[in-house]
TORKOL-4160 file (C-alpha; in steps of 0.2 Angstrom, whole numbers, padded with zeros to 4 digits, m for minus):
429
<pt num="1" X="0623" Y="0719" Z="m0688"/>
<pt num="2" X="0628" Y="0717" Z="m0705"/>
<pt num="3" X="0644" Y="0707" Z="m0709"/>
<pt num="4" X="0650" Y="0716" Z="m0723"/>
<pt num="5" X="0647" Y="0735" Z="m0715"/>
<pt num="6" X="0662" Y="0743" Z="m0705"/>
<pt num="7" X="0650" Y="0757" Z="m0699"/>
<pt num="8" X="0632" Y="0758" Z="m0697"/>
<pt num="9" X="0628" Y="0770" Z="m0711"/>
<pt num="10" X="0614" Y="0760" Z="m0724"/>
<pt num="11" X="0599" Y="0773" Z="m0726"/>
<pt num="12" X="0588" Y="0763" Z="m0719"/>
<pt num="13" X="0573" Y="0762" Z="m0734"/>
<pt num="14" X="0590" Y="0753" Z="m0741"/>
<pt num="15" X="0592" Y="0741" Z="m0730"/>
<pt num="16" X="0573" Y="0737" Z="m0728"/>
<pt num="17" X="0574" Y="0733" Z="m0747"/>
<pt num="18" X="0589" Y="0725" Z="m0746"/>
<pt num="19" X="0584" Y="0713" Z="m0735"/>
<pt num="20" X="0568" Y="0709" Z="m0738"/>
<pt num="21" X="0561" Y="0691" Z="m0731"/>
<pt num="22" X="0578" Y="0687" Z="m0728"/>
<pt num="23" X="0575" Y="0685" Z="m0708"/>
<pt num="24" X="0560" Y="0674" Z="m0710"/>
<pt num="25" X="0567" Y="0663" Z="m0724"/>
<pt num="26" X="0585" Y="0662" Z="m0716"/>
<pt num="27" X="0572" Y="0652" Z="m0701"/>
<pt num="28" X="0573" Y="0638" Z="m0713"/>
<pt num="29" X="0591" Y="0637" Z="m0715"/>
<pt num="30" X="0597" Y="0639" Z="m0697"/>
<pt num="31" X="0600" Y="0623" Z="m0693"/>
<pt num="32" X="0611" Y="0620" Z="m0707"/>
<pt num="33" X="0622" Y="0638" Z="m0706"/>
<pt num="34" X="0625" Y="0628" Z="m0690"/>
<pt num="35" X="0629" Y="0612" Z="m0694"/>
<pt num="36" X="0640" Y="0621" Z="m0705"/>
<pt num="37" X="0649" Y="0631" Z="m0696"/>
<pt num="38" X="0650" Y="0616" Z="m0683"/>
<pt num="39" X="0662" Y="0607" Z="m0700"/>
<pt num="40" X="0670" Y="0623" Z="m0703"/>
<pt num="41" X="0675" Y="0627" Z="m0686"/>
<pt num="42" X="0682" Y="0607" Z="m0685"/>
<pt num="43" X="0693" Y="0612" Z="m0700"/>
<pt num="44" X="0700" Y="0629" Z="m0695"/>
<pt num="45" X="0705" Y="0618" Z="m0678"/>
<pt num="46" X="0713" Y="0605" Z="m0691"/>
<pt num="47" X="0722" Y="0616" Z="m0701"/>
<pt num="48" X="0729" Y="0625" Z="m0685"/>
<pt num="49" X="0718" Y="0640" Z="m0688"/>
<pt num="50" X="0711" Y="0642" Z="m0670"/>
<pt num="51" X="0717" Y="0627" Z="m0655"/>
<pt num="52" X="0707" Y="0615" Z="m0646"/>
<pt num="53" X="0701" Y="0627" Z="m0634"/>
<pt num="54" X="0692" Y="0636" Z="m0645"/>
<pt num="55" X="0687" Y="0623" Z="m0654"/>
<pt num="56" X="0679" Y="0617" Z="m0639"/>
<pt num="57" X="0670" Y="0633" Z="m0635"/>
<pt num="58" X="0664" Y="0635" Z="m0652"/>
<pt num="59" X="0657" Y="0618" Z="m0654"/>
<pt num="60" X="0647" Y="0621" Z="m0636"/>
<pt num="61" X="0639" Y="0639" Z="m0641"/>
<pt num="62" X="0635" Y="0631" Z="m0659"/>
<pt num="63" X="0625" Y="0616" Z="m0651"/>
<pt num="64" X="0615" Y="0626" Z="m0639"/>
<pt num="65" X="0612" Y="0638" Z="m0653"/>
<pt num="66" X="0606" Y="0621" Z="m0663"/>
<pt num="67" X="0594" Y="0616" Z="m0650"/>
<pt num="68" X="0589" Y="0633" Z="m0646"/>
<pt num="69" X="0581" Y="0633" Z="m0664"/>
<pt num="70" X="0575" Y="0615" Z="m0662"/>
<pt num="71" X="0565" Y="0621" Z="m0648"/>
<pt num="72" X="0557" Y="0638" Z="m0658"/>
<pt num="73" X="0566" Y="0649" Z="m0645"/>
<pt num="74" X="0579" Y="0656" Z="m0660"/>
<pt num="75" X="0575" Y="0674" Z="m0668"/>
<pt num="76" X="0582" Y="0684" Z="m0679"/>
<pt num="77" X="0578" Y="0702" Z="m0672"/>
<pt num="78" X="0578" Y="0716" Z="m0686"/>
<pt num="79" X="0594" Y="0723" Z="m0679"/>
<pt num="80" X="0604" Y="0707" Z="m0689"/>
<pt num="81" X="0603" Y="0706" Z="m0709"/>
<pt num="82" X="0601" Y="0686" Z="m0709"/>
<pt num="83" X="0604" Y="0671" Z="m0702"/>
<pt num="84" X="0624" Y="0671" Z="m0703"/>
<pt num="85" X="0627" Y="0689" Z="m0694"/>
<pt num="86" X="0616" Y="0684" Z="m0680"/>
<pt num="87" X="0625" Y="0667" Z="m0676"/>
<pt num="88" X="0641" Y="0677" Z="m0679"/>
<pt num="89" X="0635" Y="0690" Z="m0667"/>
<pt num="90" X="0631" Y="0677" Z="m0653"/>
<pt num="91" X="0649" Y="0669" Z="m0652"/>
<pt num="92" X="0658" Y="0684" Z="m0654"/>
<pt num="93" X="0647" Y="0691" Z="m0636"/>
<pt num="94" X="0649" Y="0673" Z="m0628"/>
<pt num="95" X="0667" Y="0669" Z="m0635"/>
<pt num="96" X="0674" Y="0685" Z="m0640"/>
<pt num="97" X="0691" Y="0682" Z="m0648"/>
<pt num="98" X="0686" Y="0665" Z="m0654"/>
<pt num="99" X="0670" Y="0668" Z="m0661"/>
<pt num="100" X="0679" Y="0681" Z="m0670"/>
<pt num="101" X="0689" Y="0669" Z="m0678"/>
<pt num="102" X="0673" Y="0656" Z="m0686"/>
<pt num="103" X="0672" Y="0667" Z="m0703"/>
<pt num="104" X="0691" Y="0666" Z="m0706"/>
<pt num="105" X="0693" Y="0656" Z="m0724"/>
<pt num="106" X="0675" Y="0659" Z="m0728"/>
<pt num="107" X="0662" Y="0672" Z="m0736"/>
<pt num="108" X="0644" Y="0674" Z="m0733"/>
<pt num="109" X="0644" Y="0668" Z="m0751"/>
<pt num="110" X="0647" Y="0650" Z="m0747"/>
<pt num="111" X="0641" Y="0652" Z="m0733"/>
<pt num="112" X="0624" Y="0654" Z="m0740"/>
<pt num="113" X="0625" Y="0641" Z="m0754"/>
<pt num="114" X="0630" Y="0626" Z="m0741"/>
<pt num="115" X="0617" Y="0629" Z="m0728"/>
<pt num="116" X="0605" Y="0630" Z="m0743"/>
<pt num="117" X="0611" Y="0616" Z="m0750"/>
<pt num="118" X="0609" Y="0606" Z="m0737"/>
<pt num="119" X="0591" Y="0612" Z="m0733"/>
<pt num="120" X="0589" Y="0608" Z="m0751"/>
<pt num="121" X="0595" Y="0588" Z="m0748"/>
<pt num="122" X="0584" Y="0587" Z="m0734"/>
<pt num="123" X="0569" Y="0593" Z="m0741"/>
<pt num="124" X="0572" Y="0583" Z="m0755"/>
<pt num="125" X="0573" Y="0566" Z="m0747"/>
<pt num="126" X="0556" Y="0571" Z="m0738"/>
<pt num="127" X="0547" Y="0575" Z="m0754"/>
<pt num="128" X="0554" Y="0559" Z="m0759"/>
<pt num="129" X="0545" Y="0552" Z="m0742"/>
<pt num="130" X="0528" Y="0559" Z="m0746"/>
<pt num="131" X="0529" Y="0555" Z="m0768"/>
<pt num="132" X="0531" Y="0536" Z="m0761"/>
<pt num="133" X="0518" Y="0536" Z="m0747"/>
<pt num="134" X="0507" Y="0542" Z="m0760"/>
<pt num="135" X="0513" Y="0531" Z="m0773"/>
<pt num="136" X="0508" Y="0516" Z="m0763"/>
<pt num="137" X="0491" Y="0522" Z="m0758"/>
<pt num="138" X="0486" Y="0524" Z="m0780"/>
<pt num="139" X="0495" Y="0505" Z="m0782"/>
<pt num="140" X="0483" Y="0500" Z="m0767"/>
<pt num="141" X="0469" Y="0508" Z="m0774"/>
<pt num="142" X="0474" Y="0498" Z="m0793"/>
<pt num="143" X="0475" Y="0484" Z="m0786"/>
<pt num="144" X="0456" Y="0486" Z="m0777"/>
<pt num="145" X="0446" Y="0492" Z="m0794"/>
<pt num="146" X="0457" Y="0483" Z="m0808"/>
<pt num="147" X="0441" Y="0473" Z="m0813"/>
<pt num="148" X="0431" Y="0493" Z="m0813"/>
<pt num="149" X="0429" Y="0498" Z="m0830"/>
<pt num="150" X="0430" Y="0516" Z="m0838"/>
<pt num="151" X="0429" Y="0526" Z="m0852"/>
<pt num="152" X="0445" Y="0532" Z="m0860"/>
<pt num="153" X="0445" Y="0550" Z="m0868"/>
<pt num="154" X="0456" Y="0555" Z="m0882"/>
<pt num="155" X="0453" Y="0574" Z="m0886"/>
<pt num="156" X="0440" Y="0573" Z="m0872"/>
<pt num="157" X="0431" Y="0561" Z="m0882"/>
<pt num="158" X="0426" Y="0543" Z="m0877"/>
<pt num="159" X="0437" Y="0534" Z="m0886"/>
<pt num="160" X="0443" Y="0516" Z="m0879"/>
<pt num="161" X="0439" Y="0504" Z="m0864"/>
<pt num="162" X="0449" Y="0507" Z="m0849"/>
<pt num="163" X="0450" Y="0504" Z="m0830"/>
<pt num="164" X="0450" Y="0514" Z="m0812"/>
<pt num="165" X="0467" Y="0502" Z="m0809"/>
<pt num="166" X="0476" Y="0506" Z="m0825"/>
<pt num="167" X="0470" Y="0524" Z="m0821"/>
<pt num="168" X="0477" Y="0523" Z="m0803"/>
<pt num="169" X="0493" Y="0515" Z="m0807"/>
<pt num="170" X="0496" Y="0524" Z="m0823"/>
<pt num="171" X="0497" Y="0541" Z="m0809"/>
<pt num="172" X="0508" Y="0530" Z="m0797"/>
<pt num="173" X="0521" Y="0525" Z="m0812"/>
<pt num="174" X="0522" Y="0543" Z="m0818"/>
<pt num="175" X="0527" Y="0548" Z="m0799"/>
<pt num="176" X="0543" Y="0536" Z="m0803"/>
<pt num="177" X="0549" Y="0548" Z="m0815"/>
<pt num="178" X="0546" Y="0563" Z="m0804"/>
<pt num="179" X="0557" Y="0554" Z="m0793"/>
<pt num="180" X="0569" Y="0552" Z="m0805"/>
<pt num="181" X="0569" Y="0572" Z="m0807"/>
<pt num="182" X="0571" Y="0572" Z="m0787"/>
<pt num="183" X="0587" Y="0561" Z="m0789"/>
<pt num="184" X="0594" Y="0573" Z="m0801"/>
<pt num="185" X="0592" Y="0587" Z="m0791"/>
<pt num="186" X="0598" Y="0578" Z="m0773"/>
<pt num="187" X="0614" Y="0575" Z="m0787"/>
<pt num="188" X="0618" Y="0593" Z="m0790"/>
<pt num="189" X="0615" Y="0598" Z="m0773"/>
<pt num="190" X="0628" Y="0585" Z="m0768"/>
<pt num="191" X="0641" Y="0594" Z="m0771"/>
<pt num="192" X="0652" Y="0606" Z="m0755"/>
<pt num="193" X="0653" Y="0623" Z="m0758"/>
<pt num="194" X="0662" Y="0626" Z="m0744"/>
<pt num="195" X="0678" Y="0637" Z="m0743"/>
<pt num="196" X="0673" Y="0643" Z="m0761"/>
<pt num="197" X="0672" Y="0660" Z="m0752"/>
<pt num="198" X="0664" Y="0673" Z="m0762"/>
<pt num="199" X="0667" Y="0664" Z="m0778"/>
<pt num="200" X="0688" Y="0666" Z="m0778"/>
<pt num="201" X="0694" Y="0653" Z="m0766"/>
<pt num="202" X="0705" Y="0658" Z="m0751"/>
<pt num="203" X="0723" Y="0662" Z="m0747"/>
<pt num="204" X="0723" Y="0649" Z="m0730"/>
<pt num="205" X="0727" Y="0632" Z="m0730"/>
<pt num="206" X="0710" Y="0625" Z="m0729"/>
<pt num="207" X="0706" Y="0609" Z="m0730"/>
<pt num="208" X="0691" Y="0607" Z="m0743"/>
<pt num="209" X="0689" Y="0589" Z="m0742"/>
<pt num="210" X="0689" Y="0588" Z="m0724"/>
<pt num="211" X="0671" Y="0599" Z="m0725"/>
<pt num="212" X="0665" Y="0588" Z="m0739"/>
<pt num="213" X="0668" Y="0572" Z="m0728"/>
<pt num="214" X="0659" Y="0580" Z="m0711"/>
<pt num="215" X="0644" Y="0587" Z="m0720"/>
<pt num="216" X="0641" Y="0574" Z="m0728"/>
<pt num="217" X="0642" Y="0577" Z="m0748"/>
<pt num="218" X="0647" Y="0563" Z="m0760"/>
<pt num="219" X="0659" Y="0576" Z="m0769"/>
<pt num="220" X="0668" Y="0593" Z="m0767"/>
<pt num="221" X="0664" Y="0607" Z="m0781"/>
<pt num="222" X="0682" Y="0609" Z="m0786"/>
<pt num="223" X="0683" Y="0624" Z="m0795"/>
<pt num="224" X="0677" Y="0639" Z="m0783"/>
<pt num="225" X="0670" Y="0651" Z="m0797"/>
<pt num="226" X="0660" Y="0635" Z="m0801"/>
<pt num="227" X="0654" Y="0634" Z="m0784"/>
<pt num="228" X="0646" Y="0651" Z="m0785"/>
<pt num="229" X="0638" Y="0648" Z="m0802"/>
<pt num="230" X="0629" Y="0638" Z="m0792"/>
<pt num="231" X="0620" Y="0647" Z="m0783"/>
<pt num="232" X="0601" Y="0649" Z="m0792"/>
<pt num="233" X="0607" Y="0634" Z="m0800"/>
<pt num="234" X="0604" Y="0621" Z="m0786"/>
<pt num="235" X="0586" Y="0630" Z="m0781"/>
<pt num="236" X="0581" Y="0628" Z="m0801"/>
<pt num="237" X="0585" Y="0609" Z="m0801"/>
<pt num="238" X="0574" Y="0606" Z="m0786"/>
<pt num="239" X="0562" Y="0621" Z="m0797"/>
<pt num="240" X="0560" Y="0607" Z="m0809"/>
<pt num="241" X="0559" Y="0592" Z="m0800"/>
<pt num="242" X="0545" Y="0600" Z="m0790"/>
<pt num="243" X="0537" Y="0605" Z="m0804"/>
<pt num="244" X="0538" Y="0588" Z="m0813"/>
<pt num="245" X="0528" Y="0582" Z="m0797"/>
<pt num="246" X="0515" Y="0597" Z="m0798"/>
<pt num="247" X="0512" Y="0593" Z="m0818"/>
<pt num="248" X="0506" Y="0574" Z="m0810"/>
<pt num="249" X="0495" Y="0581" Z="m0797"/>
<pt num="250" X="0488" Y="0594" Z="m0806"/>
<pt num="251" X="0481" Y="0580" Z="m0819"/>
<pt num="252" X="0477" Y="0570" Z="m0808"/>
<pt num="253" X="0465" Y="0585" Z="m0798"/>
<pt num="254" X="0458" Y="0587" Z="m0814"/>
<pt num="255" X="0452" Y="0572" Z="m0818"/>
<pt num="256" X="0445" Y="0571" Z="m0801"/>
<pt num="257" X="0437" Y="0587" Z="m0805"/>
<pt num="258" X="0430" Y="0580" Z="m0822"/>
<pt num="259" X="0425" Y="0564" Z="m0815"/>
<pt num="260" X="0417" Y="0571" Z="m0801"/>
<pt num="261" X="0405" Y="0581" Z="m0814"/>
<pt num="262" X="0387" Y="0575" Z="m0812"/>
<pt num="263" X="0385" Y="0572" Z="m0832"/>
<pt num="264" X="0401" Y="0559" Z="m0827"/>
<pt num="265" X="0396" Y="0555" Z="m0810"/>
<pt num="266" X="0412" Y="0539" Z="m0811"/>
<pt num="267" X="0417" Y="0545" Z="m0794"/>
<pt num="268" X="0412" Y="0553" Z="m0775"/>
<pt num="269" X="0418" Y="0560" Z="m0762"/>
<pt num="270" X="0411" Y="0559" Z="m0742"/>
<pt num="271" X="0406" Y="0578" Z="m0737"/>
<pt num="272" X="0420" Y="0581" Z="m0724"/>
<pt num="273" X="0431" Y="0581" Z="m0740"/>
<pt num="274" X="0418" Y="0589" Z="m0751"/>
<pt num="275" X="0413" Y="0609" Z="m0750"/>
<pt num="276" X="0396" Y="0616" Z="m0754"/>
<pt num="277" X="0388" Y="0632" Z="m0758"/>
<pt num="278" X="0380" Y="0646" Z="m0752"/>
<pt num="279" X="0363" Y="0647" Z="m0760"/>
<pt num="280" X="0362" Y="0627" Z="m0770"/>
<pt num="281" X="0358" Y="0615" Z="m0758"/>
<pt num="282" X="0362" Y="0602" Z="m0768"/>
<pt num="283" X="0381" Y="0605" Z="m0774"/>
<pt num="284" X="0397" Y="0595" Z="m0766"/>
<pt num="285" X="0409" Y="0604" Z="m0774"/>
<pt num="286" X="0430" Y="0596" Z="m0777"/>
<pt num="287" X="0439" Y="0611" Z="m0772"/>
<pt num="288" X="0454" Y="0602" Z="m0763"/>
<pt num="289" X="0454" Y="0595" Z="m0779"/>
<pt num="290" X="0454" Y="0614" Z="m0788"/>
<pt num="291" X="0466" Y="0621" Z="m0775"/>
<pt num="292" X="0479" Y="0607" Z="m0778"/>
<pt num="293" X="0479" Y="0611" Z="m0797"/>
<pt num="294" X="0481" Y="0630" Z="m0794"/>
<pt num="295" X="0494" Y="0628" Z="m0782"/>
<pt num="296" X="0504" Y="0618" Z="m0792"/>
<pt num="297" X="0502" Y="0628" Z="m0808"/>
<pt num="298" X="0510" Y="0641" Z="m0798"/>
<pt num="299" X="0524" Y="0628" Z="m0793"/>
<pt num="300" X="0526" Y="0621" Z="m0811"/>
<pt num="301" X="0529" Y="0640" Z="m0815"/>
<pt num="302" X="0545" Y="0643" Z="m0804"/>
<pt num="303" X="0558" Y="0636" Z="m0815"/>
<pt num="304" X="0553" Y="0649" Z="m0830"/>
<pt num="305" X="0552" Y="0662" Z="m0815"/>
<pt num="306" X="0570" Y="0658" Z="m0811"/>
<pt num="307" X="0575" Y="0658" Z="m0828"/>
<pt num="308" X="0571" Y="0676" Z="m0829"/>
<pt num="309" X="0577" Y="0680" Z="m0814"/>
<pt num="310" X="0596" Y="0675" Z="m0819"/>
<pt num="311" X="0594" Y="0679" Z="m0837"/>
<pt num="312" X="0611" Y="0686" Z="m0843"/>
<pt num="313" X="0619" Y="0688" Z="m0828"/>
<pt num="314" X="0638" Y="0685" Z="m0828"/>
<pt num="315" X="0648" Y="0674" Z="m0818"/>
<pt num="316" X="0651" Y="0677" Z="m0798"/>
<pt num="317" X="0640" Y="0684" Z="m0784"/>
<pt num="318" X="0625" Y="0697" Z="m0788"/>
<pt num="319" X="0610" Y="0701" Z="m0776"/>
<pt num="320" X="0598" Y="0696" Z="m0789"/>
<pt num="321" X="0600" Y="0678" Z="m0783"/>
<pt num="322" X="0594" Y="0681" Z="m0766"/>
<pt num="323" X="0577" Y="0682" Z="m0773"/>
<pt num="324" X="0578" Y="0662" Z="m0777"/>
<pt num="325" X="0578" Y="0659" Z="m0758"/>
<pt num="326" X="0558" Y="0664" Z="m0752"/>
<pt num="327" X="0554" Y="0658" Z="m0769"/>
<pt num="328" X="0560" Y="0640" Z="m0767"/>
<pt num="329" X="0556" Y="0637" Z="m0748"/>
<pt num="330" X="0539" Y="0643" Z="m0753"/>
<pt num="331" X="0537" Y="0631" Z="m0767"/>
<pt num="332" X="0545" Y="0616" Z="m0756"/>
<pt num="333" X="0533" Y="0618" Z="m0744"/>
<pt num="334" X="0518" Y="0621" Z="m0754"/>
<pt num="335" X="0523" Y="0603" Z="m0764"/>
<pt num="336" X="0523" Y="0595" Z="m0748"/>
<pt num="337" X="0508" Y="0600" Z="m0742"/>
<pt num="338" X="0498" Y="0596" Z="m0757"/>
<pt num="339" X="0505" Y="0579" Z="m0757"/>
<pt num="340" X="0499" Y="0577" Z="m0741"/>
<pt num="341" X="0482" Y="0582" Z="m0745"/>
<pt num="342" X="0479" Y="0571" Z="m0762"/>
<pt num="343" X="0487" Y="0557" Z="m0751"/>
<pt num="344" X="0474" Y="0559" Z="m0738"/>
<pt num="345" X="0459" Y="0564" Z="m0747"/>
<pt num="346" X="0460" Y="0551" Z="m0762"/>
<pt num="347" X="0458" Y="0536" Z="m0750"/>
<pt num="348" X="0441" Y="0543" Z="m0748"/>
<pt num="349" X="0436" Y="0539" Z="m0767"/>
<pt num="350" X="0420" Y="0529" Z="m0770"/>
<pt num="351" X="0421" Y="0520" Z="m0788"/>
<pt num="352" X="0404" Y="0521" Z="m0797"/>
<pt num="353" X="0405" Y="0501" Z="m0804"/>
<pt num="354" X="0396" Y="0495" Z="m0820"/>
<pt num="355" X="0401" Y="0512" Z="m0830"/>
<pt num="356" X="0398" Y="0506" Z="m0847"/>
<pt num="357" X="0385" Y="0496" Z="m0847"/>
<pt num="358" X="0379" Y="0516" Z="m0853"/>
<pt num="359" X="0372" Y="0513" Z="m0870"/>
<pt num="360" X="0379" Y="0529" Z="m0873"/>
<pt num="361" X="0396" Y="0520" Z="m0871"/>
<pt num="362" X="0394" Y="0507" Z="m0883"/>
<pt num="363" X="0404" Y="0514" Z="m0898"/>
<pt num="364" X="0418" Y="0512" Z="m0884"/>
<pt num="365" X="0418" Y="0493" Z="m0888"/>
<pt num="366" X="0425" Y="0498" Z="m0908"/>
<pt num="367" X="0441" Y="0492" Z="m0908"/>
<pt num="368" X="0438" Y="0476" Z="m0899"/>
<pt num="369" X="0426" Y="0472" Z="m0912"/>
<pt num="370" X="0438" Y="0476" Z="m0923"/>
<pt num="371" X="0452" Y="0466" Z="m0917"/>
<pt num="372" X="0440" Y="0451" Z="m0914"/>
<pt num="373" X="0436" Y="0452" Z="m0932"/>
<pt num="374" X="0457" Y="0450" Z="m0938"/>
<pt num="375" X="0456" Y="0437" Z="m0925"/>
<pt num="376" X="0445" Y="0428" Z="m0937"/>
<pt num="377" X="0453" Y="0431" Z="m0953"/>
<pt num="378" X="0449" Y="0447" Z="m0960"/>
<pt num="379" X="0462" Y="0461" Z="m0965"/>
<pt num="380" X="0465" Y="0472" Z="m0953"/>
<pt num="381" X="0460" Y="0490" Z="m0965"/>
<pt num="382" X="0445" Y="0480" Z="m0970"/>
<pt num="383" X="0440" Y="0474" Z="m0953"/>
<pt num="384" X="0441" Y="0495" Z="m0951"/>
<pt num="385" X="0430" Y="0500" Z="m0964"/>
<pt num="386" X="0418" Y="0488" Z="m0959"/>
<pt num="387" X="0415" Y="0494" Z="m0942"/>
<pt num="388" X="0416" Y="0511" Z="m0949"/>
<pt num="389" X="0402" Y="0508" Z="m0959"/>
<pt num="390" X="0392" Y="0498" Z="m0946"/>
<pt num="391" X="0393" Y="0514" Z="m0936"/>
<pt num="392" X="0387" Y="0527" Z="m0949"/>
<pt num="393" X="0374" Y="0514" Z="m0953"/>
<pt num="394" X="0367" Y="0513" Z="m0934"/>
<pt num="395" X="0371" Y="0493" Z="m0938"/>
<pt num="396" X="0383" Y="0492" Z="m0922"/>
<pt num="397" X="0382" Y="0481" Z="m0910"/>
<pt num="398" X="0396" Y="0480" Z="m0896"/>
<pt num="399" X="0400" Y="0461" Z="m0895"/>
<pt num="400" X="0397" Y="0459" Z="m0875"/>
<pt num="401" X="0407" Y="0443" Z="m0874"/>
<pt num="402" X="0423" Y="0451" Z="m0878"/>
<pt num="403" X="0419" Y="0460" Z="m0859"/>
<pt num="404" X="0428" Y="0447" Z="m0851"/>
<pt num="405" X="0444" Y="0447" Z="m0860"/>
<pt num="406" X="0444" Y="0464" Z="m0859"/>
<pt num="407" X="0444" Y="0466" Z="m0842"/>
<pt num="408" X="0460" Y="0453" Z="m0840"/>
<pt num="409" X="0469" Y="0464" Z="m0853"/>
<pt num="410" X="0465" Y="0480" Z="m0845"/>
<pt num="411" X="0469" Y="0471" Z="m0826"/>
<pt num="412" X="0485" Y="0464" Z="m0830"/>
<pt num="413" X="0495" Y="0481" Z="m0821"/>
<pt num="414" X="0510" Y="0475" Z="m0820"/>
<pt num="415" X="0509" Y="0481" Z="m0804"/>
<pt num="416" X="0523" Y="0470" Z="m0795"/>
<pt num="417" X="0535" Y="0477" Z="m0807"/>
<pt num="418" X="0531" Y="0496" Z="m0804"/>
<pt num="419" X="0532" Y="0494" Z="m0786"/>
<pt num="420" X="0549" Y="0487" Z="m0791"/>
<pt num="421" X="0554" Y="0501" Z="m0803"/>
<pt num="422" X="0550" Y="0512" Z="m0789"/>
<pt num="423" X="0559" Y="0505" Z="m0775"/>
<pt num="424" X="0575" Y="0506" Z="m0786"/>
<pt num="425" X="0573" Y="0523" Z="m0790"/>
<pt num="426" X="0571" Y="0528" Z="m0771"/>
<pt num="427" X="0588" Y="0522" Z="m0768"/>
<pt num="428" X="0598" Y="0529" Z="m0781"/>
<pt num="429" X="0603" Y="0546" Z="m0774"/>
């Protein structure tokens, strides 16, 4: 059944193309076609579209349809196009004239962008859910190793004194602004495309901000060829928020990965996290770690994907967007899972104490002998040159008592404050 075909007459090879995925990613946005269509079906009542008694009847077969794909008992059989023509095809058998009467002031156009709009909301909020349980478990794992030392690479280059909890926290603060992305993209979506219709609005005397009220939007899109712009337009904002969340785990993974390295050797891992090889006994490799980078490499790359995809394309409906559907549910559920793994698998981290008592690491200790040495008086370009040329001359010497400072510099994390930071951000959709 196909909502737009008077009779059956798609070569089929056409209609395989056409479609594509569309019945396995329409799985994801079921529930919402139907919470929807619930709001929809409430206005046409209001408006004196269809009576009470239908209204009533509708409401019925759309909450058993609801819990029927709650349950895992709702297919889409490959004699439906999608999502919307099977619901459609299941209250006009139940109800007949009524369920006739559901797509009356609507297209498949807005039909599609609300249900995905309000997938896109949900999933939002629980990437949201998983970027803070993971931000508290690096803020706990600051607070633990704040007095742990470690070298500080510029260029890859040992270059400054630092710690395990300014490196843990520095990862938790940077998942703030990735929220912050989140926020932005829960702010587009926040908009009801509803009664849009295919982009040109509707001749019936709909009532737009009755819809934006029950489904729960902040705000109506107004203007109806607005609303269809839209559409790969609210899958790209979540694109890049996603993405801005992949770009901090995929550095976080590698520094795992670098740490890790047995010339390093700063951090471990227990073997039920760890993998090894086939033929070296010996190796306890960080592919978690690897795989986590990769995948969201791949994710950080949707956004430029979609780019491409709606390059130059004019205003108002064209087929091309149904390729941002698979992409995006792909891509949320890949983020989500590899939040969940890094969230479980970096409790597991053993911290390697005492790092740079190294002698190897003692240049490392340059600038605080600098800085001791304009605490005493000297200029600061001459106290420079003068640990320059104690370097070149092997005259060096780290001064050891400066340690303890150090370590209150390098502990003071401000941590209280980022937890703060974070807990305001999480409430400003």
């Amino acid at each position: 059944m196909k909502l737009w075909n008077k009779k059956d007459l798609l070569n089929k090879k056409i209609e395989k193309f056409t479609i594509g995925e569309d019945r396995i990613n329409d799985l994801y946005l079921a529930k919402y076609d139907v919470i929807a269509s619930l709001a929809h079906a409430k206005m046409l009542k209001k408006v004196s579209i269809i009576n009470s008694k239908e209204l009533k009847a509708l409401e019925y077969e759309l909450i058993k349809i609801k819990k029927d794909i709650k349950d895992g008992k709702f297919e889409i059989e490959n004699k439906f196009e999608d999502v919307h023509s099977k619901i459609e095809s299941i209250l006009t058998e139940k109800l007949g004239e009524a369920g006739k009467k559901i797509h009356t002031g609507r297209s498949r156009n807005d039909q599609v962008l609300v249900a995905t709009q309000l997938y896109l909301k949900d999933e939002i909020n629980k990437i949201k859910s998983l970027t803070k349980e993971l931000f508290n478990v690096l803020i706990d794992l600051s607070k633990k190793n704040k007095d742990h030392l470690l070298p500080g690479y510029t260029h890859l280059q040992v270059a400054m004194p630092s710690s395990f909890g300014l490196w843990f926290s520095a990862y938790a603060e940077s998942l703030i602004d990735d929220v912050m992305y989140l926020n932005t993209a829960f702010k587009i979506n926040d908009q009801n495309p509803l009664g849009s219709a295919a982009g040109y609005g509707s001749s019936f005397n709909i009532d737009r901000d009755f819809t934006t009220k029950e489904l729960g939007f902040k705000e109506l899109k107004y203007n109806v060829v607005s609303s269809q712009m839209n559409r790969g337009k609210v899958e790209k904002s979540v694109a890049i928020a996603i993405g801005s969340i992949a770009s901090t785990l995929s550095k976080l993974s590698s520094d795992i990965c670098f740490y890790m390295s047995q010339e390093l050797n700063f951090i471990s891992f227990p073997e039920d996290v760890t993998t090894g090889s086939s033929i070296m006994p010996h190796k306890k490799n960080p592919d978690v770690f690897e795989l986590i980078r990769g995948k969201c490499n791949m994710i950080q790359s949707l956004a430029n994907e979609f780019n491409h995809i709606s390059l130059n394309l004019f205003s108002g409906y064209h087929r091309d967007l149904q390729l941002f559907k698979g992409k995006i549910i792909e891509s949320i559920n890949e983020i989500k899972n590899c939040l969940e793994i890094i969230c479980f698998t970096i409790q597991k981290i053993k911290i390697r104490k005492n790092i740079l008592d190294d002698d190897k690491y003692k240049y490392i200790y340059s600038v605080e002998n600098l800085n001791n040495l304009v605490n005493n008086g000297m200029a600061f370009r001459d106290a420079y040159l003068k640990i320059s040329d104690d370097i070149k001359k092997n005259n060096f010497i780290p001064n050891k008592k400066l340690d303890h400072t150090l370590k209150g510099s390098l502990g003071n994390l401000c941590l209280k404050e980022i937890k703060l930071k974070m807990e305001k951000t999480m409430k400003l959709n």
